[in-house]
N, C-alpha and C positions, 0 to 999 in steps of 0.2 A: 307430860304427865297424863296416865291414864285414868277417863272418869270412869268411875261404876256405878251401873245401876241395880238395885239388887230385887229380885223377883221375890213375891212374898213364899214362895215354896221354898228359895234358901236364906230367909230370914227363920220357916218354922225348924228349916234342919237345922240350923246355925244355931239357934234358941238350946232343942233338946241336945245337940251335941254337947255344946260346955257345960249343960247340965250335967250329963252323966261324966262326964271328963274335963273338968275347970282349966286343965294343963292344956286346950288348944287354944283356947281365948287369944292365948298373947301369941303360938305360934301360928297360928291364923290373922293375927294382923301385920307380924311380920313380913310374910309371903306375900300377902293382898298387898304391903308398901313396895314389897321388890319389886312385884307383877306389874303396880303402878308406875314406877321407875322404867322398870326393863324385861317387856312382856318376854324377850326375846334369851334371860339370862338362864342356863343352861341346870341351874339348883332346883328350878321351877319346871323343869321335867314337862314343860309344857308345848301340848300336840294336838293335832287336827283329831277330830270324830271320825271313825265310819257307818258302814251300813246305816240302821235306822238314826244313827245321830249324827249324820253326812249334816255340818255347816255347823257344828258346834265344835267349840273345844276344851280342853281340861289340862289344868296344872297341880300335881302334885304337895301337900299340905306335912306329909312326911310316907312314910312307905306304902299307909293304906287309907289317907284320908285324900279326898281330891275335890278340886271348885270346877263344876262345870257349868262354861260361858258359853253367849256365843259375841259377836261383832255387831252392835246396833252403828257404827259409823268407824271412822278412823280412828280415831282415840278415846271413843266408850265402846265398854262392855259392860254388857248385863249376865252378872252372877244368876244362875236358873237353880241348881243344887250343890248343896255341899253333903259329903258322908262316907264313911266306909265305902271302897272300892266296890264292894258286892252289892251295896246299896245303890249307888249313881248310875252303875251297869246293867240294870236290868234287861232281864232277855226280851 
């Protein structure tokens, strides 16, 4: 099983997220329980970073929301941000 640790940047996105949208709450904890299960399960669309975010990575929460991690050890990761696609991507 995979621990997390969760960064206070996507503790504040995670906060205003289910604020404006209460419907990801729960699909947000489902994914975090799969991701914990089996970082490796293919529904979780989850993949390495590049360019400036080379040694992080990110798994899909539904088509435009996405949790970007990176690897503090073998089996914890630390949640850094959660949000809309265009938000976690910044140029």
């Amino acid at each position: 099983m995979i621990k997390i640790q969760l960064a206070g940047s996507y503790q504040q996105k995670y906060r205003k997220l289910v604020e404006k949208e209460p419907k990801y709450k729960k699909l947000v904890l489902n994914k975090v329980r799969l991701f914990q299960r089996n970082p490796g399960d293919t529904r979780l669309k989850n993949h390495s970073l590049r360019k400036r975010m080379q040694g992080k990575w990110s798994f899909s929460i539904n088509n435009d929301v996405r949790i970007v991690y990176e690897w503090m050890a073998h089996n914890t990761a630390r949640f850094l941000v959660i949000g809309k696609h265009s938000s976690v991507y910044l140029k």
